[in-house]
VEXLUMKE-847737 format. One record per residue (C-alpha): x, y, z. Coordinates in steps of 0.001 Angstrom, whole numbers, plus 524288, in hexadecimal, padded with zeros to 5 digits. Last residue first. Layout:
<atoms>
XYZ...
</atoms>
This chain:
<atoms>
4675645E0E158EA46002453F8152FB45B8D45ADC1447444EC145A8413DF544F2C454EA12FE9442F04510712FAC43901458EE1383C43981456361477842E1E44F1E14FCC4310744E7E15DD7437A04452B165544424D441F115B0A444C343511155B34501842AC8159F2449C041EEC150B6448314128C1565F450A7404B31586444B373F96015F10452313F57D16B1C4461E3F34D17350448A73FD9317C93449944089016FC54576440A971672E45B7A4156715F9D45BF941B53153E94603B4267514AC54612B425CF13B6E46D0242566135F64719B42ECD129DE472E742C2511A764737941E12119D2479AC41BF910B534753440E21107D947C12403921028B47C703FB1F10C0647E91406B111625485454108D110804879641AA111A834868F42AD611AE748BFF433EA124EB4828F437391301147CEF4443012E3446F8843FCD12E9946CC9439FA13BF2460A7437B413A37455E34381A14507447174311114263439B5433CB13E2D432CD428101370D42B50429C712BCD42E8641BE1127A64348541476132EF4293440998132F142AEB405F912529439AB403B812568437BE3F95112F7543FC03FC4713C5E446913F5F81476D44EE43EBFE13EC444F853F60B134C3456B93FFE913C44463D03FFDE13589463BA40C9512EC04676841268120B5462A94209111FA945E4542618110FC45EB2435F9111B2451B943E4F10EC44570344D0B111A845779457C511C2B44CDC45476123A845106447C61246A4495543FDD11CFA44DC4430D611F9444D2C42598114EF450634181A11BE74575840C24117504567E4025612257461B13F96A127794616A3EE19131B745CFF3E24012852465203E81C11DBF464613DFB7110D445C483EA70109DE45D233F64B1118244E273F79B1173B445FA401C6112AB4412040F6A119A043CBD41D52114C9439C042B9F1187B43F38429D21279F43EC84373612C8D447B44404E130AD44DFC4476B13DCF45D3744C5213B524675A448FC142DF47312450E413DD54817744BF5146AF48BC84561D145D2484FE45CDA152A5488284514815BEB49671451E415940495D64605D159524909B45EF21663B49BED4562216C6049C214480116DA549E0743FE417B054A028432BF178F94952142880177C048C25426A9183A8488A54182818723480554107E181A7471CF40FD21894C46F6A403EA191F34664A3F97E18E85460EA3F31819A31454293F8CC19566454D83F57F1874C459DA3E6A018B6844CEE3E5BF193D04454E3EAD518A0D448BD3E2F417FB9447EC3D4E418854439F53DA8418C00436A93D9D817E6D43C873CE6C17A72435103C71E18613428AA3CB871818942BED3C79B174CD42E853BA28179A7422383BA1018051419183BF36173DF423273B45616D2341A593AA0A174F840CFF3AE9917241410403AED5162AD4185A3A19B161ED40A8539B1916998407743942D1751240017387601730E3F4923865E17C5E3F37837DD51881B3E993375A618FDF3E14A375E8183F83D33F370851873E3CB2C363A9183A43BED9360DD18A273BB0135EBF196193BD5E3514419D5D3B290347C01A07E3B4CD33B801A8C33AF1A32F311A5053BBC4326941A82F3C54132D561B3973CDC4338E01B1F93D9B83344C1BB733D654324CA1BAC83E3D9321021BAC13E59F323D91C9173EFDA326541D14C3FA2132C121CCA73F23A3375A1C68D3E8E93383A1D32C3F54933DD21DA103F4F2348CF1D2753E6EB34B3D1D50E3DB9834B711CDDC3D1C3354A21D2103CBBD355841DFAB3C0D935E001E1D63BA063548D1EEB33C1A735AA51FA933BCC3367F21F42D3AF3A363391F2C93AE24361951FF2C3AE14352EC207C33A2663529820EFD39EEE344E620A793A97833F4220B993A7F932F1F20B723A008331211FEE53A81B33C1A1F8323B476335101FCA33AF4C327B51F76B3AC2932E301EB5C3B9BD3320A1E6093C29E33B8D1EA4F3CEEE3354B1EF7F3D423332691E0893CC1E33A8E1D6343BF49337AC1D2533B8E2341051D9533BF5934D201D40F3BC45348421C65C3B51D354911C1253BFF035D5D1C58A3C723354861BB243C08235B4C1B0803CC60356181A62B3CA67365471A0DF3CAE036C201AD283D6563633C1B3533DB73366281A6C93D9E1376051A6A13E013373E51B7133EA9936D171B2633EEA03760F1A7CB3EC98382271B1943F3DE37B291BB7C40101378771B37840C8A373BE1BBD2404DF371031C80D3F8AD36B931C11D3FDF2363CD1B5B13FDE2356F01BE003EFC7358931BFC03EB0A35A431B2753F411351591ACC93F021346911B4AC3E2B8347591AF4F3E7EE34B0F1A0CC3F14533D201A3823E44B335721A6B63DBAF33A6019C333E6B833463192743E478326DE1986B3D4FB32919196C93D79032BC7188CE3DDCC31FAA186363D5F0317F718D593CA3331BB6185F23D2D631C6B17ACF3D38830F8317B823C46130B7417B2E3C37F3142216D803CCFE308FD166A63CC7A30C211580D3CA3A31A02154EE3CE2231E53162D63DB42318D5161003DFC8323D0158D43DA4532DE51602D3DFAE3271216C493EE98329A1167CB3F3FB31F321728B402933245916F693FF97333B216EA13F4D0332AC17A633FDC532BC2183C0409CA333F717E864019333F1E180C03FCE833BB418E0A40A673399A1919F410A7345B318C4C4065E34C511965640BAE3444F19FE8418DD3479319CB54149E3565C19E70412B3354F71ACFD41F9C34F3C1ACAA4256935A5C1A75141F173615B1B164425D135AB51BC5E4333835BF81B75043229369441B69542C3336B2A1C49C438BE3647C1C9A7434FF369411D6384396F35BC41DCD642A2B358F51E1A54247C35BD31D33F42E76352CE1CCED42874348291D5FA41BFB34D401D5C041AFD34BF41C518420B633E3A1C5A84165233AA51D05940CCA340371C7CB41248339981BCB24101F32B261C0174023732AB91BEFF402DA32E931B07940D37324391AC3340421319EC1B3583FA6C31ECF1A8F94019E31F9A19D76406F53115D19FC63FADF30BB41A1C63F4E131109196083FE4D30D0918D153FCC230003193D13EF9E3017F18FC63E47130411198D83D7732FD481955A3CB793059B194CE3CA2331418199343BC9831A4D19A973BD5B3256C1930C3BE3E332DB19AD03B25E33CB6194BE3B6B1346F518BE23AD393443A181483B35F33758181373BB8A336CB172043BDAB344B916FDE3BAB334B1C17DE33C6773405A183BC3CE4134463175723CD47351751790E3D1EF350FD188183DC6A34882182F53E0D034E7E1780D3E12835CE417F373E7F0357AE18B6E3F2B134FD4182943F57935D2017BA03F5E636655187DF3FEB835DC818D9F4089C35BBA18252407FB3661F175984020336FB317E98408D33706F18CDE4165736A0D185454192236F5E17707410DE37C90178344111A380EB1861341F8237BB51879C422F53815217AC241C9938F5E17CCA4252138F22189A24304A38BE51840742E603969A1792642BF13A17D184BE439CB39CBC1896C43B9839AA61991C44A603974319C9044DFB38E8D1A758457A03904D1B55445BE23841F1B96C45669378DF1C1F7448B937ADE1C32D4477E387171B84243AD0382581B2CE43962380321A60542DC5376481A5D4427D437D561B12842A0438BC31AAA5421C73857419EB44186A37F5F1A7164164A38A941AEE541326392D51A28C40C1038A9B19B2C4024D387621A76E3FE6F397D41A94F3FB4A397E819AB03EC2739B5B19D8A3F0563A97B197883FCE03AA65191654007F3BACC18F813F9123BDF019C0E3FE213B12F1A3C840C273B4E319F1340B713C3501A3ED407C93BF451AF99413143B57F1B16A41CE03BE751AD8A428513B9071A2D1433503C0541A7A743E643C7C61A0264372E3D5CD1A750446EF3DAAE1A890444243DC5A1B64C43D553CDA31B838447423C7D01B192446353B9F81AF22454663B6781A83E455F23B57519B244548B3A92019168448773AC1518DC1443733AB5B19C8144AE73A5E11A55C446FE39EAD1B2C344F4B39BE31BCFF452AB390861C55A445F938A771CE93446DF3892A1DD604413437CFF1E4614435337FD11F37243F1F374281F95A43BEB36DB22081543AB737DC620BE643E193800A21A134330C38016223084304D38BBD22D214308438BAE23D9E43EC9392122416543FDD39ED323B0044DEA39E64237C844B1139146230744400B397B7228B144A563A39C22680453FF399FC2224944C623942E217FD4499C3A1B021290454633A414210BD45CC43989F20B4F4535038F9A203CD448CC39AD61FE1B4516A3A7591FEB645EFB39FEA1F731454DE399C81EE0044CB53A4D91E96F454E43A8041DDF2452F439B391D97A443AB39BB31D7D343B05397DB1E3024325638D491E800434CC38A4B1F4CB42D0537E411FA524293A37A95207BB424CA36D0B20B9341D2E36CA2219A541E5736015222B74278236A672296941C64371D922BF6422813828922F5141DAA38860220B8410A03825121A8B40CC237C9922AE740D5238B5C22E1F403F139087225B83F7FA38B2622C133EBCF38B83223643DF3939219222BD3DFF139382213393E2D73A401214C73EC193A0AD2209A3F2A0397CF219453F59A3A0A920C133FA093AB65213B0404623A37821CFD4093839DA4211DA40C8B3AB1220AC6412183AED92177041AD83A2DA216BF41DAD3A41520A9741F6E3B3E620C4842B1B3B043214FB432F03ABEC20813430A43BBF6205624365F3C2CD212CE442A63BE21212AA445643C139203EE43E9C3CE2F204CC4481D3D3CC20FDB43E8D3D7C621BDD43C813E3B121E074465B3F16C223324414C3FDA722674440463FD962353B446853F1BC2393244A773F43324679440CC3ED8E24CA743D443E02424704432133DC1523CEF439D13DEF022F6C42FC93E56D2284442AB33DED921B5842D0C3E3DA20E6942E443F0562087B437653FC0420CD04449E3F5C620D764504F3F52C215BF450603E54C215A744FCC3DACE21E614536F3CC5021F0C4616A3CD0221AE64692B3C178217C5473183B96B2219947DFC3B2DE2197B47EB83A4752137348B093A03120EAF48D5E39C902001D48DCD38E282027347FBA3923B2089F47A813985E1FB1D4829A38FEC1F1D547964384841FA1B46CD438B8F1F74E46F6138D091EAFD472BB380C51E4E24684A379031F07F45C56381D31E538463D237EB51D93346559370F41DC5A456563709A1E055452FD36BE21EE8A4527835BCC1F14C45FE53584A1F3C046753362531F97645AC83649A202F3460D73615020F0046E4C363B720EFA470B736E4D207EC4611E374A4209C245FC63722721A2846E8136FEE21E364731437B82216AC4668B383C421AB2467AE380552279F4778D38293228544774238E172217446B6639454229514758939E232329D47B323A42B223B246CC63A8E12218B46F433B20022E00460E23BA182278E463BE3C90C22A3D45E193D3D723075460523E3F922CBB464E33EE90230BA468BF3FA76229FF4767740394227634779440B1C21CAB4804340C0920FE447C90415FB206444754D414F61F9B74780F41E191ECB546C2D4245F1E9B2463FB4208B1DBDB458F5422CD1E7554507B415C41E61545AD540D661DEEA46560411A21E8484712C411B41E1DF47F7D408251E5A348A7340BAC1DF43492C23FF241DE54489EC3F39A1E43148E7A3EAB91EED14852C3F2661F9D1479EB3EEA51F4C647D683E1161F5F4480073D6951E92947BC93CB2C1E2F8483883CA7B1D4CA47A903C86F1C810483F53CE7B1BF2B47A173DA541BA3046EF33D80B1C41A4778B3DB081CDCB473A63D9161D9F246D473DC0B1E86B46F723E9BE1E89446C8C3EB141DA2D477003ED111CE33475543F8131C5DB481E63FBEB1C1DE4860C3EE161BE4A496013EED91C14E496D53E01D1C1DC49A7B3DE0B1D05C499233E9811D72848BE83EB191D1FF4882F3F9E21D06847EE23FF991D46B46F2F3FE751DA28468D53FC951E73745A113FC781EB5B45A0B3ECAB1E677463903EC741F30E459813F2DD1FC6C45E0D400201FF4445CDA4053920C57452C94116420D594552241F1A20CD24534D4240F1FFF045B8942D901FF1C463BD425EF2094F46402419952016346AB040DD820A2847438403372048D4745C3FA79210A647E913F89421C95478F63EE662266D4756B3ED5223398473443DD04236FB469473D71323EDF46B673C68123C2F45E453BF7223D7B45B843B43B243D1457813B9EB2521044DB73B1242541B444DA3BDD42541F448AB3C01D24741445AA3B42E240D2437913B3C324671438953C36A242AB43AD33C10C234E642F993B7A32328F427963C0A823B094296D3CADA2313A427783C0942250041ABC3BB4222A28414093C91E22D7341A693CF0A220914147A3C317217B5406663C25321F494065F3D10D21C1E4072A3CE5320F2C413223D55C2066C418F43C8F5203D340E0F3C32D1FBBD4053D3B7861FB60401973AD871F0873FB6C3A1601F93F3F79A392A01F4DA40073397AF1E7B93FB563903D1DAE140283395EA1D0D13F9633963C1C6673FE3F3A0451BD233F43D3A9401BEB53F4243A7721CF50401F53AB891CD72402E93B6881C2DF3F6943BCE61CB47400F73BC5C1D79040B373C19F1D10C404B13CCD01CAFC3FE9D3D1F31D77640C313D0641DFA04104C3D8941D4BF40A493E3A21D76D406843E0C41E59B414013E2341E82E418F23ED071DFAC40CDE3F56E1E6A0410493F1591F26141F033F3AB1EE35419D5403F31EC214199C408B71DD234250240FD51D6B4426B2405B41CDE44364A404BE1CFF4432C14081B1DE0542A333FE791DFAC432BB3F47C1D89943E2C3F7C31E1C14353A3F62F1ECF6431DC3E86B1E85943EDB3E4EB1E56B442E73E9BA1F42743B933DE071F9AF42DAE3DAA41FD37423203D3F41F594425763C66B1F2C3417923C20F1EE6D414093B3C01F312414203A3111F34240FE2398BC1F7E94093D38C071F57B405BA383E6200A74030D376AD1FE633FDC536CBA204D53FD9B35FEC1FB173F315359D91F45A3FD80353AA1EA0B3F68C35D141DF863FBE5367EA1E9534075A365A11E955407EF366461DA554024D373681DAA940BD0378DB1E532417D0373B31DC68412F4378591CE9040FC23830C1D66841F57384521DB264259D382AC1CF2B41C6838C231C74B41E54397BA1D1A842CBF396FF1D462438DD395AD1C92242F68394151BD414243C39EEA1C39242EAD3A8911C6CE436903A7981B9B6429073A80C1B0CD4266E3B5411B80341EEA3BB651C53841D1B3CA691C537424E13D5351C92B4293A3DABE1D796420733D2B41E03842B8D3C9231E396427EC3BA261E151426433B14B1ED4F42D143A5E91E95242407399C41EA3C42196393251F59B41AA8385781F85F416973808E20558413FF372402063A40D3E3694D20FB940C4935D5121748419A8359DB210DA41D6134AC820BAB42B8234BBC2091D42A8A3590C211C942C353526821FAF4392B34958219A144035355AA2152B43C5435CF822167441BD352AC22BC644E0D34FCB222F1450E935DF02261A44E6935E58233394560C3538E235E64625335A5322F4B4606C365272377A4612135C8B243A7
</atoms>
């Protein structure tokens, strides 16, 4: 029977009534980076928009992730309140979003009271069936504090590795998954107390009851259309033997659990957040007059996770068998989950600030929104995880979106306002060049879908850019300024050929690069040509008389590309010439890379940890040593030294010459005059050839420069340290 059921679905969603699209709700604690939008965001418009050009349904949804203990353990950090944390962030996310272009049908949040009204009756639909498992519990509690301590609330030592500041959940030092209760002495993070054990209840998820559905559902029935990557870890997850999971948490943000009894406790995050898709949905249809349910309980419905690979255990093992606990809900037909994405050859750190944030990138490259997703789309981490470069992306900008598509744009357009005054020449014979180019044309938007429809996003832009490629080659091997001197009547055709491609170029750009698409569109004036275009011609103006002008604003479609050859017809007039995309240059690029540098420094200053204490010395140790306070009379480099500086020091008590190996941090001119400690009674070295009467005294600052150890206050020459 379940095998019935599952044929059933796979056939109903070959040819769906509608889709509804997720994207990973992304957690209000920081902003959105290149590693989110390459595994999630860009993926999944590229996706929506694509859809859409086929005139499809779509619902496109997505949200802020707002609960959980990370968001209490930011407040606290800040010392702020998690509303505040919340709307923070939930602010910047949301303007990174509709900046970027990603073109959400609803943006919603988890904190809305349409989210804790759906995800409280959620949990009581399952708990009223009786499908939860009550269990009481020991849990690290905090009696100074006194409250339960979430595992993020826990610090120690790992059992494993001896890390003495693994987490409750793990240790970011080996990478191990672990339970409060594993580590070694275990503190309180609030208190700096150490925890005791305590007794709570809580509810919990059987997962190990859904092994069979989810075996026969994903193992069986999707083994050959899901992602390797994605079936990979599903299947290590149920070899591994699924156990029940808790649904509540001892916390003090997030949504109350809606039973008696649970005073104190709210829903864990990850139950409660894939249920903000279906609050999200709710939202969107009830502000466009819509009924939500037909977007999650339809079977002639297609739903699509889009996630990164840390999702996938929530998004095809959790939250699957919570819609199949409830009874009414879909499954997903495809969970398409992206590897990771590097940056610099380090992992995307959002703690160590090794991130490349979106709204930082649309400050420092305005109108630059397209660069960016094509350059995550052509490295896209589909099958393995992929490193982003700053000088990759400069190359893909400059060698591909410039030297090829935004070259054969900018010699058409011109050469059209050259030779035509930007008016579409009536085309005369077709060549068999010319038959060729064209029937390659029609054929790529059904090579486009079809990578499009697998999620091979990668693949699919590429071939975008072959038809750029093709409309140089065209251009390169008819070279109509050449022919133009002797046969004007074939560049006629010539140029109307070319015309063609930037028409189907403008449409089949628009879910991997809208801006682009939309500057051509604006350029080709195609809004101009709504009633020439397939199904909207004069006979539906004439036998429709009502019809509105929105029926009537129809551009060219991406079905029109197949299907006609006449996509910007004869006597047309296009605007003139534009530049799709500028050349990015050395200088903006190593502004990135220093960027990086810098935050590279300070993270390896702050995880550096101070040397350990020498041996014990006595006084009189202490006291044989004569620090004196000078001045730095003189500097030059030692010939042949790149490390060594001669320097002339008063010391109060004399001028002495000092030999020291600072020149890589200083110039001799800027140390002139400068105040620093000597310690003078230090036995005399030749150092190439130079007596070095004493050392001067330095240190090192965050960035690992060196600097002078100087007094507080001033202090004549020759001044002692006692």
């Amino acid at each position: 029977m379940l095998i019935f059921a599952l044929y059933k679905i796979h056939i109903m969603t070959q040819n769906p009534k509608r889709y509804t699209i997720t994207a990973a709700l992304p957690y209000t604690n920081g902003p959105i980076h290149i590693g989110h939008l390459a595994g999630v965001y860009v993926p999944a418009d590229i996706y929506s928009r694509y859809l859409r050009l086929q005139g499809k349904d779509v619902a496109f949804i997505c949200g802020s992730d707002e609960h959980g203990v990370a968001i209490s353990m930011k407040a606290k950090k800040e010392g702020v309140t998690p509303q505040e944390v919340i709307d923070k962030y939930d602010g910047i996310i949301r303007k990174s979003f509709a900046d970027f272009g990603i073109s959400f049908n609803n943006y919603s949040r988890t904190s809305a009271k349409i989210h804790h009204e759906t995800a409280s009756e959620f949990f009581r639909t399952l708990y009223d069936k009786g499908d939860f498992i009550e269990e009481v519990t020991e849990q690290l509690y905090d009696a100074k504090a006194n409250q339960f301590l979430a595992d993020r609330f826990v610090v120690g030592t790992c059992p494993k590795c001896g890390n003495d500041g693994a987490y409750g959940d793990q240790c970011e030092s080996c990478g191990s998954t672990l339970n409060a209760t594993d580590l070694i002495n275990p503190k309180s993070t609030i208190t700096g107390e150490t925890p005791i054990l305590k007794e709570t209840k809580h509810w919990f998820l059987p997962l190990d009851r859904y092994t069979d559905f989810l075996t026969e559902w994903i193992l069986v029935g999707h083994k050959n259309d899901w992602k390797t990557n994605v079936y990979g870890q599903v299947k290590s997850w149920i070899d591994a033997g699924l156990e029940p999971r808790a649904v509540t948490r001892d916390l003090d943000w997030g949504i109350d659990v809606p039973v008696e009894g649970a005073e104190g406790k709210k829903l864990y995050v990850w139950f409660d957040a894939p249920i903000g898709y279906i609050s999200s949905t709710k939202e969107w249809a009830a502000r466009e007059g819509k009924d939500w349910e037909p977007y999650w309980k339809d079977e002639d419905t297609k739903l699509v996770h889009f996630i990164g690979k840390d999702n996938i255990v929530f998004h095809c093992i959790i939250f699957p068998a919570m819609l199949k606990s409830e009874g009414s809900y879909i499954l997903p037909d495809n969970v398409p989950a992206n590897e990771f994405l590097n940056l610099e050859g380090n992992k995307l750190s959002t703690s160590k600030n090794w991130a490349v944030w979106l709204h930082e990138y649309l400050e420092e490259f305005p109108d630059k929104q397209d660069v960016l997703r094509y350059a995550l789309t052509s490295n896209a981490p589909e099958t393995k995880d992929n490193d982003f470069t700053w000088k990759d992306f400069q190359a893909r900008n400059n060698n591909e979106l410039v030297a090829v598509f935004g070259n054969f744009i900018n010699r058409v357009v011109v050469l059209t306002n050259k030779y035509y005054d930007g008016i579409i020449p009536t085309p005369n014979e077709f060549t068999e060049v010319d038959e060729q180019t064209l029937a390659e044309l029609k054929a790529y938007p059904a090579v486009i879908s079809s990578s499009v429809e697998r999620y091979r996003f990668r693949e699919a832009l590429g071939e975008l850019m072959n038809v750029a490629r093709l409309g140089n080659k065209y251009l390169a091997d008819e070279e109509p300024w050449k022919v133009m001197k002797d046969n004007p009547e074939r560049v006629k055709t010539q140029m109307y050929v070319a015309l063609q491609i930037a028409a189907a170029l403008s449409v089949l750009a628009e879910p991997f690069l809208p801006f682009t698409a939309a500057k051509l569109s604006k350029i080709l004036n195609l809004k101009d040509l709504k009633e020439h275009f397939k199904g909207f011609s004069k006979f539906l103006k004439e036998n429709h008389p009502g019809a509105t002008d929105v029926v009537l604003d129809k551009v060219l479609g991406w079905n029109d590309i197949s299907e006609q050859s006449d996509l910007l017809p004869a006597g047309h007039k296009i605007g003139e010439a534009e530049l799709l995309f500028a050349k990015i240059e050395d200088e903006e690029i190593q502004k990135q890379i220093d960027k990086l540098e810098a935050t590279k420094t300070a993270n390896l200053a702050e995880s550096k940890q101070a040397e350990p204490q020498k041996d014990l010395i006595q006084f009189e140790d202490f006291a044989k040593m004569d620090i004196r306070i000078g001045t730095i009379l003189e500097a030059e480099k030692m010939p042949k030294a790149n490390k060594l500086l001669v320097l002339k020091v008063d010391t109060g008590i004399d001028v002495r010459t000092i030999v020291s190996g600072i020149a890589e941090s200083f110039s001799p001119e800027e140390i002139i005059g400068k105040r620093v400690s000597v310690l003078a009674n230090l036995a005399p070295r030749a150092l190439r050839g130079v007596e070095s009467q004493g050392m001067i005294l330095m240190t090192t600052n965050a960035e690992g420069k060196l600097v002078f150890v100087n007094p507080d206050a001033d202090a004549p020459n020759g001044a002692t340290v006692n």
